[in-house]
N, C-alpha and C positions, 0 to 999 in steps of 0.2 A: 404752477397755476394755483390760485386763489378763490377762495367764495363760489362763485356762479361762473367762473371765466370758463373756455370750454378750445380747444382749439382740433386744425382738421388734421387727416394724415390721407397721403395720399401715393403712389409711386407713378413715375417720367412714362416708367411702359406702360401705363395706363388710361395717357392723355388727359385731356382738360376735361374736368366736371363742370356744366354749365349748370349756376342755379343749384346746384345740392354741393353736399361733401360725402368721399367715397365712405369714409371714417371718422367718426366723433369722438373724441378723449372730451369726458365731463369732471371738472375737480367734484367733490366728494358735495354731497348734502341729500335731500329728500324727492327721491324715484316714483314719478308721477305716471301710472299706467293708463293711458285713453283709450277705453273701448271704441271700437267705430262707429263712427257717426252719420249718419244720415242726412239728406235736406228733409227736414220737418218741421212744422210750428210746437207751437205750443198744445196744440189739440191733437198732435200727431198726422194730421194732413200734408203732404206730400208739396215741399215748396218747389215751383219751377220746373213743374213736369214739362221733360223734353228740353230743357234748358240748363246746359251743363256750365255752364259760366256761375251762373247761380247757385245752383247745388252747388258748386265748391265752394263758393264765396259761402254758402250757408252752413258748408260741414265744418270749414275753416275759422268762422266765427263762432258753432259750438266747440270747439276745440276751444278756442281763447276764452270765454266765458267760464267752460269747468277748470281752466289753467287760475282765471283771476276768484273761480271762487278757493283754491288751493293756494290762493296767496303767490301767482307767478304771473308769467306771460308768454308767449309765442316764443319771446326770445329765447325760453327756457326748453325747449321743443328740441331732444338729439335727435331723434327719429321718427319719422312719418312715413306711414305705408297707404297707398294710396290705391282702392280696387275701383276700377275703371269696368265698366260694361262696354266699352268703345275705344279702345285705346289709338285709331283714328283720331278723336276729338283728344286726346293729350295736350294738344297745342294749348286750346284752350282753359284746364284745368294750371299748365305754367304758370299762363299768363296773372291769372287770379293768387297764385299761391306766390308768386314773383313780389306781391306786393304785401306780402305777409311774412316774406324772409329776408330782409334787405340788408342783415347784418353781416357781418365781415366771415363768420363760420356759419353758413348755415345745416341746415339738421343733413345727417343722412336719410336717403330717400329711395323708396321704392313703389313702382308703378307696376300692378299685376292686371293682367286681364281678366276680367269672369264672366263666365255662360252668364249670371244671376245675381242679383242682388234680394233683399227679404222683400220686395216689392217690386214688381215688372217697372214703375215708375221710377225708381232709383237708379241713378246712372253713375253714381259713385258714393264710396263711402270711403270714410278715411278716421286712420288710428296713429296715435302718436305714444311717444315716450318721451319725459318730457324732467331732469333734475335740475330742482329748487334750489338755492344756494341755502343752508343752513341761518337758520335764524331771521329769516325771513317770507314773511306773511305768516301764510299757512294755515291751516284747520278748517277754514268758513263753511267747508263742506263734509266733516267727517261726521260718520256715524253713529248714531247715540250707543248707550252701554251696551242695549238691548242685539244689537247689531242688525235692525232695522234699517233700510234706505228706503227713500224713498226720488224725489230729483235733487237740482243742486240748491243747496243753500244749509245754513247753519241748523242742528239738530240738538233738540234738549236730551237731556237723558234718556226721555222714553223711548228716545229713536224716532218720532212722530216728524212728519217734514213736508211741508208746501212745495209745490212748483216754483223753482227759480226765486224764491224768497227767503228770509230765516226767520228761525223762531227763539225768540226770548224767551226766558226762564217763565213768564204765565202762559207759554204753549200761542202767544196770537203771533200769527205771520208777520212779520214786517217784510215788503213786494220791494224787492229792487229792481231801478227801471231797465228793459230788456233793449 
């Protein structure tokens, strides 16, 4: 294996993985950790209350968002854990997540149930891992010297950082579109 290639492993007494792989071998580069995520806006308000199709569709797209400000994409995704308040409704978190992994290896996967999520309205959250091939993208989102964060986007030295934007070297935001 080479750069970013990544392939599955699996065993016959196992049976068929529909939609994930049992095991992810990642050739070598930069280990991307996703904290979980939630359906929220930008204000923190609660997208798709009672609508699990969307919370996924919304946790699944902050995933992709913090991957492209790291310089990657979905496709760079080993591992995704998925906590479900309803694991009932799983069909429809697939269905959503089916159209965000359509490559030939996709991530290893796990589906846990919980009493709770950090808000009665959240009906899933979801966390990934996620290696970068070497030498490509990368930084857009890393933290100034200070070791200040604040959300995703590029950070000057003082560590100082806008919402989903970056900031050039005179500290003014520059807004990329959401």
């Amino acid at each position: 294996m080479t750069g970013g290639a990544r392939r599955a492993w699996s065993h016959d007494s196992l049976g068929p993985a529909k939609g994930f792989s049992r095991a992810v071998e990642a050739a070598s580069g930069r280990t991307i950790y996703l904290s979980g995520q939630v359906s929220t806006d930008r204000s923190g308000e609660v997208v798709g209350v009672g609508d699990m199709t969307l919370q996924a569709r919304t946790c699944l797209d902050k995933l992709a968002l913090l991957l492209d400000v790291a310089g990657g994409s979905m496709k760079d995704i080993v591992e995704l854990t998925m906590y479900v308040t309803d694991m009932s409704r799983m069909a429809e978190v697939q269905a959503v997540r089916a159209g965000y992994f359509d490559g030939p290896v996709p991530p290893a996967m796990t589906g846990v149930q919980v009493v709770a999520l950090a808000k009665p309205e959240f009906l899933i959250e979801m966390a990934a891992t996620a290696v970068i091939e070497e030498g490509r993208g990368g930084g857009r989102g890393e933290v100034g010297g200070d070791g200040e964060q604040g959300r995703v986007g590029e950070q000057g030295g003082d560590g100082e950082q806008g919402m989903l934007g970056e900031q050039g070297g005179d500290g003014e935001e520059k807004r990329r579109p959401s």
